[in-house]
C-alpha positions in Angstrom: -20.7 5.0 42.6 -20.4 7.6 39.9 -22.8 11.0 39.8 -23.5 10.0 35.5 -22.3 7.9 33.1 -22.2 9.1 30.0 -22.1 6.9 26.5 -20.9 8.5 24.0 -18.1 11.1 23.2 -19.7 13.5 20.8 -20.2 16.5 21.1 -24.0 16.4 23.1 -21.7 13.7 25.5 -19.1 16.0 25.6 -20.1 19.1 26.8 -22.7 16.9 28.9 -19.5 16.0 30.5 -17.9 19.8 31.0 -21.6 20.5 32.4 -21.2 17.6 35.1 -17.5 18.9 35.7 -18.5 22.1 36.9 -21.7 21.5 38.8 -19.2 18.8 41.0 -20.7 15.7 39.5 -18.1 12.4 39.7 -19.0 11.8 36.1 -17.8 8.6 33.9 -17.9 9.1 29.9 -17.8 6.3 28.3 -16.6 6.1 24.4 -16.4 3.1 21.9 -14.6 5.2 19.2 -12.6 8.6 19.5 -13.6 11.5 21.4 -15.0 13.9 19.5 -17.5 11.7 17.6 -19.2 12.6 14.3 -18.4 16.1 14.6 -14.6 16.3 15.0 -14.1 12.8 13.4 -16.5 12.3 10.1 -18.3 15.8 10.2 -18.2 19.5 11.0 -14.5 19.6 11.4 -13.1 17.8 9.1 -15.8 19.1 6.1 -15.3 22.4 6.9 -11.6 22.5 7.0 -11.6 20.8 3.3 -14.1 23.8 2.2 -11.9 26.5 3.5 -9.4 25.3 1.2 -11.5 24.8 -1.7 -12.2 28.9 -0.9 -8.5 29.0 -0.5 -8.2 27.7 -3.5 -10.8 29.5 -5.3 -9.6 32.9 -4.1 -6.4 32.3 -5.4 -8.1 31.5 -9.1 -9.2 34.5 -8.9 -6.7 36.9 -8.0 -6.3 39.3 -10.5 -9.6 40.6 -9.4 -8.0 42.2 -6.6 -4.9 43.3 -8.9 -3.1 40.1 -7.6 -1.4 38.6 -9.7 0.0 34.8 -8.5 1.7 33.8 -11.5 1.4 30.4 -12.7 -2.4 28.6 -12.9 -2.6 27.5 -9.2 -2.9 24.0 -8.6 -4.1 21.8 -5.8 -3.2 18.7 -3.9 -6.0 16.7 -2.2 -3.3 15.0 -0.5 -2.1 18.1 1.1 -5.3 19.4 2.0 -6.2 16.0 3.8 -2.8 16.4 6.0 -4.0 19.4 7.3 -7.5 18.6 7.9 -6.4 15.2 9.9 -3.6 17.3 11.8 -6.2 19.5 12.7 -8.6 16.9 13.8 -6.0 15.4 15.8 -4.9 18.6 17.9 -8.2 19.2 18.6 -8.7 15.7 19.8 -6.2 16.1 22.3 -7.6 19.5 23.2 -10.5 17.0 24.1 -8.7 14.8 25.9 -7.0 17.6 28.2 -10.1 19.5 29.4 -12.3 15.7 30.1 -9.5 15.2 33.0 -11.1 15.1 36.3 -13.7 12.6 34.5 -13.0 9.0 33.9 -12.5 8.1 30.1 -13.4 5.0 29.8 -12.6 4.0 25.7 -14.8 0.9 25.2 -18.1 -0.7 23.9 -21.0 0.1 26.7 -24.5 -1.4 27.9 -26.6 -0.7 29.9 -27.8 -3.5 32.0 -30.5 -1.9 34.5 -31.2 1.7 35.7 -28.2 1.8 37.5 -26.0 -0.1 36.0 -23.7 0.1 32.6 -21.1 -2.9 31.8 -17.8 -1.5 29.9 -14.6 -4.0 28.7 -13.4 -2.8 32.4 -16.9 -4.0 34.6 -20.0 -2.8 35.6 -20.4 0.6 37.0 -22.7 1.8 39.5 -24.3 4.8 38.4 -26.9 7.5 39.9 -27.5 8.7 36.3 -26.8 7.7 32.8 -27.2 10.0 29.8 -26.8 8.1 26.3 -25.7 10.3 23.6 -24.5 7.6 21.2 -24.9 9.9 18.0 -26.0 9.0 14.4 -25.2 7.3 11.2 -25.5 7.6 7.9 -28.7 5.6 6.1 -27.9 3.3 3.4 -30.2 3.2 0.2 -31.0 -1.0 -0.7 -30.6 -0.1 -4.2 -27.0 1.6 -3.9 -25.3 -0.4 -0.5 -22.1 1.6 0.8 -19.1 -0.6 -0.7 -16.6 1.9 0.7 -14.7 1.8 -2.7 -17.2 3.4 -5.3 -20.3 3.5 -3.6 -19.2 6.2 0.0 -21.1 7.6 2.8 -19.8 11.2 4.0 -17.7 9.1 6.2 -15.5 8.2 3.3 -15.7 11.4 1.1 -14.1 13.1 3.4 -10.7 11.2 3.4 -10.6 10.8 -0.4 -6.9 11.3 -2.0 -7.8 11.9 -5.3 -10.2 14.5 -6.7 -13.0 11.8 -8.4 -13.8 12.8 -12.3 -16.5 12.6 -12.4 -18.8 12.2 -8.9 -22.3 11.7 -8.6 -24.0 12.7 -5.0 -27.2 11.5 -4.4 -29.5 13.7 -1.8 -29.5 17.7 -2.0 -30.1 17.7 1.4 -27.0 20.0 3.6 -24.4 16.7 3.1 -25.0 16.9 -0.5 -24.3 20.5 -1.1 -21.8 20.8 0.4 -19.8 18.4 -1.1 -21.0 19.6 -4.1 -19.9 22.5 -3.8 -16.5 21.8 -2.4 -16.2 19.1 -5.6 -17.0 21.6 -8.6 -14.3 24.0 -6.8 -11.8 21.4 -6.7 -12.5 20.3 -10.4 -14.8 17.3 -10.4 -17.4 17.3 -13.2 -20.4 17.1 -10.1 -24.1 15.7 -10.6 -26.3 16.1 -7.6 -29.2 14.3 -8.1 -32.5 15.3 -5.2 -35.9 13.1 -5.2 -37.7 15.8 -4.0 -38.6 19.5 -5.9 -35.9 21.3 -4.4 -32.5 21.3 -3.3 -32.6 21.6 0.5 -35.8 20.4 1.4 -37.4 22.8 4.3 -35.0 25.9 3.3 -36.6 28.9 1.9 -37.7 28.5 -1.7 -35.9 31.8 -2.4 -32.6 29.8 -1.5 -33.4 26.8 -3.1 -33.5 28.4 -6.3 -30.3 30.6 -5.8 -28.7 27.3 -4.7 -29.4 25.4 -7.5 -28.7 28.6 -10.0 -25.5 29.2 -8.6 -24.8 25.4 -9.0 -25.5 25.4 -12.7 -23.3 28.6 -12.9 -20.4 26.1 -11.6 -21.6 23.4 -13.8 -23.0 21.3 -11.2 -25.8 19.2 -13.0 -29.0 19.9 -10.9 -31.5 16.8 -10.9 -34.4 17.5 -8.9 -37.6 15.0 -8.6 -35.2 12.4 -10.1 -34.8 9.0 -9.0 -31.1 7.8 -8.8 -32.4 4.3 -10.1 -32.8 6.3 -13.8 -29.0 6.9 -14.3 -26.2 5.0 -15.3 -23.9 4.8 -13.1 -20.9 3.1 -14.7 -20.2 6.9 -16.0 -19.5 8.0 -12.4 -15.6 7.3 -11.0 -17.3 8.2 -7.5 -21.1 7.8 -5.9 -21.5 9.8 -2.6 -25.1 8.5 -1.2 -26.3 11.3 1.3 -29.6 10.9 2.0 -29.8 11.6 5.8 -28.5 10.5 8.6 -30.3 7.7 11.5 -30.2 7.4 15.1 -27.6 4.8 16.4 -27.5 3.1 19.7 -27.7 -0.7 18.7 -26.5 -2.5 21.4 -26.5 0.3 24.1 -29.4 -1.2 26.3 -30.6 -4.5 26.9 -33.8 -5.5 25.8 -34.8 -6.2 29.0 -34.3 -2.6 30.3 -38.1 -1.7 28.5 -36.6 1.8 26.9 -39.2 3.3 24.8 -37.7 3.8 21.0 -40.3 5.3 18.1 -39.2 5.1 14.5 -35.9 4.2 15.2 -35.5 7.2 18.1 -35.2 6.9 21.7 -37.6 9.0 23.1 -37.4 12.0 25.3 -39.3 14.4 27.3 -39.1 18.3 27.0 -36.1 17.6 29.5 -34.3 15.1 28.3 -35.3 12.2 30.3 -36.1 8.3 28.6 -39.1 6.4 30.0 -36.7 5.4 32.6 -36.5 8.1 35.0 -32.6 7.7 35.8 -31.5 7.8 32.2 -31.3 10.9 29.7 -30.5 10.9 26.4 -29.3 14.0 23.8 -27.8 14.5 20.6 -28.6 12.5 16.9 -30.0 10.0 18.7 -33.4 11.2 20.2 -33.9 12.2 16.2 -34.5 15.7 16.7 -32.4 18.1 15.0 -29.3 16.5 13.7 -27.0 19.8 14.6 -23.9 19.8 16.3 -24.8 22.8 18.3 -28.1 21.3 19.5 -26.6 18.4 20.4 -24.5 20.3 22.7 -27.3 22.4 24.0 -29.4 19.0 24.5 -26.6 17.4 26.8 -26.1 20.4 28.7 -29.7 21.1 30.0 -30.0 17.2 30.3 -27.0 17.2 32.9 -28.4 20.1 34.3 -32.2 19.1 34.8 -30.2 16.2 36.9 -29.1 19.1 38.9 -32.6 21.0 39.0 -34.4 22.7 38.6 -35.8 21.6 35.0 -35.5 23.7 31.9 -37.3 22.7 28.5 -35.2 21.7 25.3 -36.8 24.4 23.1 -36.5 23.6 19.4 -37.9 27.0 18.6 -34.7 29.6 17.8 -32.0 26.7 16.6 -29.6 28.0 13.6 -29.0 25.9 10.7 -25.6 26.5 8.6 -25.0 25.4 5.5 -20.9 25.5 4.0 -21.6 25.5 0.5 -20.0 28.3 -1.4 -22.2 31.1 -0.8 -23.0 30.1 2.3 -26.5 29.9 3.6 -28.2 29.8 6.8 -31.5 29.9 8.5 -32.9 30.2 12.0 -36.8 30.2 13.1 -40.0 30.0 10.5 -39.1 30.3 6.5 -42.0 32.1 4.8 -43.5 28.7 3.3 -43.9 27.5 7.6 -45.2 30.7 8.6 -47.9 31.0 6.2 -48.8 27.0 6.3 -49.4 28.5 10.0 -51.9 31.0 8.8 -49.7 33.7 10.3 -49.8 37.0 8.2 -46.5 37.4 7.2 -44.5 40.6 6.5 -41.2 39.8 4.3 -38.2 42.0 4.0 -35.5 41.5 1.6 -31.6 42.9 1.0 -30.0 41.4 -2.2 -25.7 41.5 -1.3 -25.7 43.0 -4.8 -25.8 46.1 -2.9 -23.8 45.6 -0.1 -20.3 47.9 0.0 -18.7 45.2 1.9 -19.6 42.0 -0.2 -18.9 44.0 -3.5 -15.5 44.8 -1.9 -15.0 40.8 -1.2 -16.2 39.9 -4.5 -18.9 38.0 -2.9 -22.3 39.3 -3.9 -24.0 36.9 -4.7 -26.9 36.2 -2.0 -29.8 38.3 -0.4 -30.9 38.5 3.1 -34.5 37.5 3.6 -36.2 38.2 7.1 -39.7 37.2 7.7 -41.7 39.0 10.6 -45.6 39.0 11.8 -47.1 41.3 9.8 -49.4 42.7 13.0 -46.9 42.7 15.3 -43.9 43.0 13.4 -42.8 40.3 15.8 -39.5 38.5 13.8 -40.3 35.1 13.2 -37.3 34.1 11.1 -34.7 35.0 8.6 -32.5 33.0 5.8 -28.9 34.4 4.9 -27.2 33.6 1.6 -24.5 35.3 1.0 -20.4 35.5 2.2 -20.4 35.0 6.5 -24.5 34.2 6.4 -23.2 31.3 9.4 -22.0 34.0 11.3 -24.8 36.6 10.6 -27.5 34.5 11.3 -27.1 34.6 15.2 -27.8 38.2 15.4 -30.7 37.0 14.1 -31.1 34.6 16.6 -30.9 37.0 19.3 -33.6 38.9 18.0 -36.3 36.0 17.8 -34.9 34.5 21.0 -35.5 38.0 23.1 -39.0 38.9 20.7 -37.9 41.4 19.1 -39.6 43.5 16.3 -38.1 44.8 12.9 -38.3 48.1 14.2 -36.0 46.8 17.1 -33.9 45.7 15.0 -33.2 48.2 12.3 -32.7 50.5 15.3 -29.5 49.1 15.7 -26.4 50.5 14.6 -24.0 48.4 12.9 -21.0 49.0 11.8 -20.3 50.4 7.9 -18.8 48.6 5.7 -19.7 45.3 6.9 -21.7 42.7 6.3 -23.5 42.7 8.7 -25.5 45.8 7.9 -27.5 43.8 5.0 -29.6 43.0 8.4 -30.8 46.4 8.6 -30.6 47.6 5.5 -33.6 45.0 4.8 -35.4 46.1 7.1 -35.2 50.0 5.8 
């Protein structure tokens, strides 16, 4: 009789699991697939080690700024780029598979049968709890079906061996971005096509518009409020369809187990728990936020409201990150949320322009933009764009998570010449 079963490897199962480990819990985790999931298999990972050598790669391009001087026109080898990112995935799979001993890995297909009860390849197990964190994938348009040749999902753009032509990614949501951006580096003649008015949909307008003017800098072609359906795409060597990603736990639960699903979600409680009061789920599959980290925090306080005594999910202070090339970031309201709130808002603003430190890395392109309660000067948000926003962006998170004012916050001393004194020097 196991403690929890988990379904699902990812990383909301995952560190679901580590949870369990350390409160003493004889935990099961159950994975069809790798461990490691979307993240470490088709998504953060892998993405981001191909963008840090597109910047690799960029940097070197431009060298001579510095008074660098590589010699011959630097070339790069997709090839080589993907050796890495696969060796990298693979140590950090077994990484993984280290710190889950002490839990039983079970790698196979899973169901669960009653409230107690999940059938693997092995049998049934006989389970106190069962938390299913059986992740996401990506939605497929009727009109442009994945044929895993031309037409890709993400999970196939990221193990491409040639650099496509010409490529054509459809949704300028995160996915699409980045890509984007990591494709015009790389020398693909990009056209990013977005149905809606604006790159990133629910960013700040502010970094929409930088976005999409620093992509027609790099010659990215910019389609906004453009259906995909309009172009020809014969002219494409490449079509990366990105728009979104959809809960996935087909098969997880019999039919006869009642679990209560709405649009295509299983839902949860403020603490995790299904309709079914001995089984949990966390991660892409509840269809909240469809972020690595939240995941993680999700299983966590799951496993731990097993425990007692119950904490709320809060979806109020969760950091987005966005890889493109500047990179952008967000946390709390934008300006466009707080004032559709009828909150009066108070707006500060730092262009990296005038940053020592960004001038110094050549990377000024960007602003800071934090957005506080004009009464209370209470901060309600922020959006970074600029070299390091990922990074920045927590301090911001700290603030809003422990109320802090501006005031609070420009008190601070940080550090000269670094980046991360745009914060303040916004607020000045």
């Amino acid at each position: 009789m196991y403690d929890l079963t988990i379904i699902g490897a990812g990383w909301a199962g995952f560190n679901a699991a580590m949870t369990a480990k350390k409160l003493g819990f004889k935990t099961a985790l159950v994975e069809r697939s790798l461990i490691g999931g979307t993240c470490l298999n088709q998504g953060c990972i892998p993405t981001k080690t191909l963008i840090q050598s597109a910047k690799v790669f960029n940097l070197v391009k431009k060298s001579k700024t510095f008074g660098v001087d590589c010699g011959l026109t630097p070339s790069v080898s997709l090839p080589e780029i993907q050796k890495r990112k696969d060796a990298l995935v693979s140590a950090l799979g077994r990484g993984m598979e280290f710190m889950v001993k002490g839990i039983d890995y079970i790698n196979s297909e899973a169901e669960i049968i009653s409230s107690d009860t999940v059938k693997t390849a092995g049998g049934q197990i006989k389970t106190k709890y069962i938390l299913i964190a059986s992740g996401s994938k990506p939605v497929e348009l009727a009109a442009l079906k994945f044929n895993r040749t031309k037409v890709i999902s993400s999970d196939e753009m990221i193990s491409l061996t040639e650099i496509p032509r010409a490529l054509l990614i459809v949704g300028g949501g995160v996915i699409g971005c980045e890509f984007a951006s990591l494709f015009s580096t790389l020398g693909s003649r990009v056209t990013l096509v977005e149905l809606t008015g604006q790159l990133l949909p629910g960013e700040d307008r502010d970094v929409s518009r930088k976005l999409e003017s620093v992509f027609r800098k790099k010659n990215v072609s910019v389609m906004v409020n453009t259906d995909v359906s309009a172009l020809d795409m014969n002219v494409y060597d490449v079509i990366l369809v990105c728009v979104g990603r959809k809960p996935s736990f087909a098969g997880v639960c019999s039919e006869s187990l009642g679990l209560l699903e709405e649009k295509g979600s299983i839902v949860v409680d403020d603490y995790g728990r299904t309709n079914i009061p001995t089984i949990y789920a966390a991660g892409d599959c509840t269809g909240k936020l469809m972020l690595a980290h939240f995941a993680a925090y999700q299983g966590r306080l799951a496993v731990e409201n097993m425990a007692a005594p119950l904490k709320k999910i809060s979806l109020q202070c969760v950091p987005n990150c966005i890889f493109t090339e500047p990179e952008i970031a967000s946390v709390g309201l934008t300006e466009e949320q707080a004032k559709a709130g009828n909150i009066p808002v108070s707006v500060k603003k730092f262009d990296f322009l005038a940053s020592g430190m960004a001038r110094i890395l050549d990377e000024a392109e960007g602003f800071v933009k934090i957005i506080a309660d004009s009464r209370t000067q209470q901060v309600l948000g922020a959006s970074i764009m600029g070299p390091k926003a990922t990074e920045l962006i927590s301090v911001v998170s700290v603030a809003i998570n422990s109320g802090r004012t501006t005031q609070a916050l420009k008190e601070m001393i940080f550090p000269h010449p670094t980046l991360s004194e745009s914060i303040s020097e916004a607020l000045a």
